[in-house]
KELORO-966555 format. One record per residue (C-alpha): x, y, z; residue number from 1. Coordinates in steps of 0.1 Angstrom, whole numbers. Layout:
+-------+-------+-------+-----+
:    px :    py :    pz :  nr :
+-------+-------+-------+-----+
:     X :     Y :     Z : NUM :
...
+-------+-------+-------+-----+
//
This chain:
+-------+-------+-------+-----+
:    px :    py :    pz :  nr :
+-------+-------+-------+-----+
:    64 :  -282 :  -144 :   1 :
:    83 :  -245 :  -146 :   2 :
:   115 :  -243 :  -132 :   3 :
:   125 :  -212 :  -107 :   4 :
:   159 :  -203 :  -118 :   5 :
:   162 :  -175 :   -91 :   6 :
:   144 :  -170 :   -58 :   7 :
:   153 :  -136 :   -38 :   8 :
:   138 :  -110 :   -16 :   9 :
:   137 :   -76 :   -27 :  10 :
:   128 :   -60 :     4 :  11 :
:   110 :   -69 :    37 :  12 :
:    83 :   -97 :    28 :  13 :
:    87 :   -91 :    -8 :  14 :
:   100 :  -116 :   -30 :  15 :
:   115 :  -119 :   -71 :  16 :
:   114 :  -155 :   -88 :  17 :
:   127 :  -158 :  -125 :  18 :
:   103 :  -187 :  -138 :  19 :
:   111 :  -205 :  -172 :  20 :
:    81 :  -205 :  -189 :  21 :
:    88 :  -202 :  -228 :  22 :
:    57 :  -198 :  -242 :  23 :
:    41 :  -177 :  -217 :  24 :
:    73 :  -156 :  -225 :  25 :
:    71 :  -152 :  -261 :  26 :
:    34 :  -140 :  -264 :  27 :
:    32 :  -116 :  -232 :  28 :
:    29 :   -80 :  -238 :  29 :
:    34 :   -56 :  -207 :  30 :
:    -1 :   -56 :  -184 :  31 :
:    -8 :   -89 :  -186 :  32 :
:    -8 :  -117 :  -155 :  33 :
:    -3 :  -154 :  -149 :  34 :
:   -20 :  -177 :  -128 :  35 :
:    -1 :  -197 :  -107 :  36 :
:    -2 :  -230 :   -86 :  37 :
:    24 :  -244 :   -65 :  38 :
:    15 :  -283 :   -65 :  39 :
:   -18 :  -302 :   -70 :  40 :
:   -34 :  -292 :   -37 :  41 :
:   -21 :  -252 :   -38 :  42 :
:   -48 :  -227 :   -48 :  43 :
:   -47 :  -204 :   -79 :  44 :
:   -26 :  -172 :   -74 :  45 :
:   -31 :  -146 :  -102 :  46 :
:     5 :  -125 :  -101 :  47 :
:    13 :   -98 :  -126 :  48 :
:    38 :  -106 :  -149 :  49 :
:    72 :   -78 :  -137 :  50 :
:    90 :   -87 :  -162 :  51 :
:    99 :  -109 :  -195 :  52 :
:   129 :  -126 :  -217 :  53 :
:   114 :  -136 :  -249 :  54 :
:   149 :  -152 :  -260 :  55 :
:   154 :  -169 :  -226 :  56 :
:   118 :  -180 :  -216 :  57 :
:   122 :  -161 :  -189 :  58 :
:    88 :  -146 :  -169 :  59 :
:    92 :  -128 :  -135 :  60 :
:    73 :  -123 :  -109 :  61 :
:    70 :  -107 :   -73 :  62 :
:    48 :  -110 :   -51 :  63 :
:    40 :  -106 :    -9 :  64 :
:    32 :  -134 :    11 :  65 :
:    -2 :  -131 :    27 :  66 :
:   -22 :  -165 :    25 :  67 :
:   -11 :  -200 :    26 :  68 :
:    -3 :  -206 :   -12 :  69 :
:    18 :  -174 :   -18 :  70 :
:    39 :  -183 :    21 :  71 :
:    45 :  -217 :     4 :  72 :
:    56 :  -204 :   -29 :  73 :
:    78 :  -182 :    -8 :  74 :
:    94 :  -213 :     4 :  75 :
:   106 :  -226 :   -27 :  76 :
:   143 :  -216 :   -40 :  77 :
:   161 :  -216 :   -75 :  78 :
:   158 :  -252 :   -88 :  79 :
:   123 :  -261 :   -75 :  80 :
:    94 :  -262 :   -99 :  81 :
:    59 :  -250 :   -94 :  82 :
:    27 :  -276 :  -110 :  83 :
:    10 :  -245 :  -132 :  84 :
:    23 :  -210 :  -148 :  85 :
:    -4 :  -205 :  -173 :  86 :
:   -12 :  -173 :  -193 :  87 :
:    -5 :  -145 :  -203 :  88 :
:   -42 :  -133 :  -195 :  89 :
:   -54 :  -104 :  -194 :  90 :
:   -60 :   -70 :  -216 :  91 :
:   -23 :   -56 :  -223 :  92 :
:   -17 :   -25 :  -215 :  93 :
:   -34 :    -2 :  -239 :  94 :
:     0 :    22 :  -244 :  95 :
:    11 :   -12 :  -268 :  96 :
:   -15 :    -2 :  -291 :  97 :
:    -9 :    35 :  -296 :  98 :
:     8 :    48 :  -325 :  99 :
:    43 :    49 :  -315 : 100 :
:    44 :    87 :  -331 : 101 :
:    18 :    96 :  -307 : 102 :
:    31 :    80 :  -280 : 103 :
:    60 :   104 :  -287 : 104 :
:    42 :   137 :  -282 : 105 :
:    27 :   124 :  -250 : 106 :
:    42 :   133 :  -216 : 107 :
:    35 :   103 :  -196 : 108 :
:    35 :    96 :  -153 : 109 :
:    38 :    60 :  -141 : 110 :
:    29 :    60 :  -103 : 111 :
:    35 :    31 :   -79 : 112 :
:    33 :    21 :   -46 : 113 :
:    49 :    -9 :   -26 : 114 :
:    50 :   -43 :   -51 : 115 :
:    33 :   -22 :   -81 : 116 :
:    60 :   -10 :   -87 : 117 :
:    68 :   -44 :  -104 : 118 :
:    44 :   -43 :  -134 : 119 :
:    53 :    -4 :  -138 : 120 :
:    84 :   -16 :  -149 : 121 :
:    76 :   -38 :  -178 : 122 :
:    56 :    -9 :  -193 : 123 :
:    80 :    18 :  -186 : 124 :
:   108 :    -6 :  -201 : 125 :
:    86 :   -13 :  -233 : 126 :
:    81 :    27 :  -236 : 127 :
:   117 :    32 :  -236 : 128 :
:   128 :     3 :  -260 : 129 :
:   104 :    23 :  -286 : 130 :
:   117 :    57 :  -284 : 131 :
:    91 :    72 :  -257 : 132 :
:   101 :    90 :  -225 : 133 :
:    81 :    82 :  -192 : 134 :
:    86 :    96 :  -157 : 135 :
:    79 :    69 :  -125 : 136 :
:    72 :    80 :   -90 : 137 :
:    75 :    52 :   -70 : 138 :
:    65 :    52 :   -30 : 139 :
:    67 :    32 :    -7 : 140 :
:    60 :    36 :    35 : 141 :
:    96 :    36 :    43 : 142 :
:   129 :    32 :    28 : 143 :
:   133 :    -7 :    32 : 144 :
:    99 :   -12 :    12 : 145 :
:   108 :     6 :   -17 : 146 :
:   118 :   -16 :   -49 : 147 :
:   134 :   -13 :   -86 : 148 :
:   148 :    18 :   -83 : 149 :
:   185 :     7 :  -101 : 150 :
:   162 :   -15 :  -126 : 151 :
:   135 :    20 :  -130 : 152 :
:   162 :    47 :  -134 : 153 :
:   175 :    28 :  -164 : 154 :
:   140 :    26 :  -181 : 155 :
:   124 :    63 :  -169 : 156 :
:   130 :    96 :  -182 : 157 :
:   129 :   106 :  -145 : 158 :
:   124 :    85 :  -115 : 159 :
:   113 :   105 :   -83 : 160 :
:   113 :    83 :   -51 : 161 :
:    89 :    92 :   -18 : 162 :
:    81 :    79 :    13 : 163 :
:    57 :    83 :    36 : 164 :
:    82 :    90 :    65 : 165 :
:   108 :   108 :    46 : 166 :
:   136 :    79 :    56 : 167 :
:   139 :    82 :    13 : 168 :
:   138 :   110 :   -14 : 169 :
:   104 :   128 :   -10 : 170 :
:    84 :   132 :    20 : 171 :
:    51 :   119 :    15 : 172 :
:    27 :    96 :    -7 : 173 :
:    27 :    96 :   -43 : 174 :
:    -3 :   125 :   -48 : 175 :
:    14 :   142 :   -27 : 176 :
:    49 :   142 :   -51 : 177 :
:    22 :   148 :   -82 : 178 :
:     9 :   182 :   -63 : 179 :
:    46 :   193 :   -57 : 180 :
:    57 :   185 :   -94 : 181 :
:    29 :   204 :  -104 : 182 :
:    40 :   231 :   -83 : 183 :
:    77 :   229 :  -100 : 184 :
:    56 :   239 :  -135 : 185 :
:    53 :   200 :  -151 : 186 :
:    24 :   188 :  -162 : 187 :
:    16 :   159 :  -179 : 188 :
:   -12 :   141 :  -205 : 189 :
:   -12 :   100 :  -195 : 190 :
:   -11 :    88 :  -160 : 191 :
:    -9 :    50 :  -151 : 192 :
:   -14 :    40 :  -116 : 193 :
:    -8 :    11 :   -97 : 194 :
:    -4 :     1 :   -62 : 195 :
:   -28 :    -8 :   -31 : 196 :
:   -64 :     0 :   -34 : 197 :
:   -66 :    30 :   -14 : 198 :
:   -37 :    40 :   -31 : 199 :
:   -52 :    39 :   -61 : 200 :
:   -84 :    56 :   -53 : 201 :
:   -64 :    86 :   -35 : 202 :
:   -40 :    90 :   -67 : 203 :
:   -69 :    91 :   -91 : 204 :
:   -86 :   119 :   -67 : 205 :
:   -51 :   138 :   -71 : 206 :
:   -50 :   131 :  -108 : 207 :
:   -84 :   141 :  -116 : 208 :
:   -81 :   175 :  -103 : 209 :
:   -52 :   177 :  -129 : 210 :
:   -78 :   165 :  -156 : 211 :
:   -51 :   136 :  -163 : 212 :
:   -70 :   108 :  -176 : 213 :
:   -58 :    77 :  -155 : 214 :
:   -52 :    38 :  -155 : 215 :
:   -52 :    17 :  -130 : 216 :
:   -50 :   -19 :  -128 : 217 :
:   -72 :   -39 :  -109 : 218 :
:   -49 :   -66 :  -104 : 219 :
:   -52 :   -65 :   -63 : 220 :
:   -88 :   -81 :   -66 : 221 :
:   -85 :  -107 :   -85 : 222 :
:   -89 :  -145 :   -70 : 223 :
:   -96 :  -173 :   -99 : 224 :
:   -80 :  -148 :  -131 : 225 :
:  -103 :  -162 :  -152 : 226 :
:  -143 :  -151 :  -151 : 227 :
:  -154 :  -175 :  -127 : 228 :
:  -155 :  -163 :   -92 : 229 :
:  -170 :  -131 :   -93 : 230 :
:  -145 :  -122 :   -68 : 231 :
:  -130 :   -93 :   -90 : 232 :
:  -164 :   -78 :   -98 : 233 :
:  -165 :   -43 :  -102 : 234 :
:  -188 :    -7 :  -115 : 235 :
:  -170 :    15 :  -142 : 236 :
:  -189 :    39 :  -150 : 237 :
:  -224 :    26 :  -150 : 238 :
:  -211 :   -11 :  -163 : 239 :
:  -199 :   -44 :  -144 : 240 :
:  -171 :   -53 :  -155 : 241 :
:  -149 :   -82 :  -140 : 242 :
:  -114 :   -73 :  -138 : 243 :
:   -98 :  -106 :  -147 : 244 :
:  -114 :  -108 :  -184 : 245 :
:  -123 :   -67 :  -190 : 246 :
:   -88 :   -57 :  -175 : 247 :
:   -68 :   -58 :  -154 : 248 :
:   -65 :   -23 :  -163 : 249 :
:   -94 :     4 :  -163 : 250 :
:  -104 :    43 :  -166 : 251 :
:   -93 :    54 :  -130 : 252 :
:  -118 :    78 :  -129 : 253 :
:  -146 :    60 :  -135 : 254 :
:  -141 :    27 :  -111 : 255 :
:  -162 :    31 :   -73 : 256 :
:  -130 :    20 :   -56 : 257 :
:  -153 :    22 :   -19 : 258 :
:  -179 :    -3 :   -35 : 259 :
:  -149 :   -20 :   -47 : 260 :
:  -129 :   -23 :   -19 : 261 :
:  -159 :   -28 :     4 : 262 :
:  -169 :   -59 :   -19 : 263 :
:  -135 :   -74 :   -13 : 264 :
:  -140 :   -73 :    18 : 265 :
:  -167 :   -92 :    22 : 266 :
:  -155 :  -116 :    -2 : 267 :
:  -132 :  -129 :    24 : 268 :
:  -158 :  -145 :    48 : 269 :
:  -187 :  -173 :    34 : 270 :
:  -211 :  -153 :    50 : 271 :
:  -203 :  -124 :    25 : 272 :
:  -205 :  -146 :    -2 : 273 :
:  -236 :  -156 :     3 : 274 :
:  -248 :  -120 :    11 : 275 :
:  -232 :  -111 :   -27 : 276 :
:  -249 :  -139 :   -44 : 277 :
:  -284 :  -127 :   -29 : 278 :
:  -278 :   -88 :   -42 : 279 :
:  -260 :   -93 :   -74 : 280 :
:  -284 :  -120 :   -87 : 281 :
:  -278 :  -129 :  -127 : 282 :
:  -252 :  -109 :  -123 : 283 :
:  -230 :  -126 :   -97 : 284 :
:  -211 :  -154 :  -116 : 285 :
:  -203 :  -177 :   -88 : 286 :
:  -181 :  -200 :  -103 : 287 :
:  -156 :  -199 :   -68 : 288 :
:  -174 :  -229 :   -57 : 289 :
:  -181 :  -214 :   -22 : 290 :
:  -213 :  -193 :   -19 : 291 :
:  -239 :  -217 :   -42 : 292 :
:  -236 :  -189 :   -74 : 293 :
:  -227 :  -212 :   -97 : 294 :
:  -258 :  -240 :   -85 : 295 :
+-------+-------+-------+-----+
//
């Protein structure tokens, strides 16, 4: 069992917990996720990991309540436990691995929209802990969706905030604060990206006419977090790759985010399943249990 020790809301419908989980916490690198589950009857929830204390055991995440399992982890306050907090899984960000020197000469754009902006922050925090400068636009729709921005402006070289309706900073989406910075004369060499799907594709559109080579995590998709499903299936380049074990984070310019978002769509219903199963063939792991892949 892993003990919450805080529970609050961030902004509308969008919730923190600190978890104690020690040995998830001393091994996590910036990137990764955990896979979650409430009590015995609770399905797995993949969540990005936002944040870590290696000295206090400490792993945060944040998530939205959409389906049943993430409403009933909503529920639970500081003091409660939750049955599973397994991981980290996942590729780490690949910025870890860069010579710190390098990192160094790089200039570097985090952008995020609505709750990615919590694993932004972990990376943007990690940057500056070793001596390298990042900038962070973070959007949102509206003013009372936006998150981190106290937690961000401590970590970032410069933080820009946007929203879609101008009720904060910036009017407009995050491409569109990337076109008006590019205006102002910057210009950068690393982008990392990570927010909704549509989001992410639109960003990667604006990036690419920069020629600003782009990552994006793949993290929305995901359903099992471990290989099983299929569910987080998706073409980079001219490869399949599942976003779970390959990622969660890929080459933004190569990923077909309509095939992508058009597969997790159909994902949702048993007749789509089924429909997958009968087009991807070999390829469609079915380990989910639902549409007969894994018979």
């Amino acid at each position: 069992m892993f003990k919450i020790l805080k529970a609050e809301h961030l902004a509308e419908n969008i919730i923190l917990m600190d978890v104690e989980a020690k040995r998830v916490a001393k091994s996590c690198l910036p990137g990764q996720f955990v896979i979650i589950r409430v009590d015995e009857k609770g399905e797995r929830v993949p969540l990005t990991i936002a944040d870590y204390d290696r000295e206090k055991g400490i792993i945060t995440i944040v998530f939205q309540p959409i389906g049943a399992s993430t409403h009933q982890l909503a529920e639970l306050k500081a003091g409660d436990t939750i049955l599973d907090f397994v991981g980290p899984l996942g590729r780490p960000s690949d910025l870890v691995y860069e010579d710190i020197e390098e990192l160094k000469k790089k200039k570097i754009l985090f952008i995020c929209g609505g709750v990615g902006t919590a694993p932004v922050y972990p990376q943007v925090k990690w940057l500056h802990e070793h001596g390298v400068g990042a900038d962070v636009i973070i959007g949102a729709r509206t003013k009372n969706l936006l998150i981190y921005e106290d937690a961000m402006r401590e970590v970032a070289e410069n933080l820009y905030m946007c929203t879609d309706d101008g009720s904060y900073g910036f009017k407009g989406n995050g491409s569109q604060r990337l076109d008006a910075l590019y205006e102002e004369g910057k210009s950068y060499d690393h982008c990392v990206v990570i927010g909704p799907m549509i989001m992410m594709k639109f960003t990667c559109m604006a990036t690419k006419k920069y020629n600003i080579p782009t990552v994006v995590s793949m993290n929305p998709i995901m359903v099992d977090g471990t290989g099983m499903c299929g569910a987080c299936r998706l073409t980079v380049g001219d490869e399949v790759k599942f976003a779970c074990v390959d990622g969660p984070e890929f080459d933004g310019h190569k990923i077909n985010f309509d095939e992508a978002m058009k597969r997790q769509a159909m994902y949702k219903t048993a007749e789509g399943r089924a429909l997958l199963k009968f087009k991807e063939g070999a390829t469609h792991h079915g380990g989910c249990g639902h549409c007969g892949g894994d018979k």
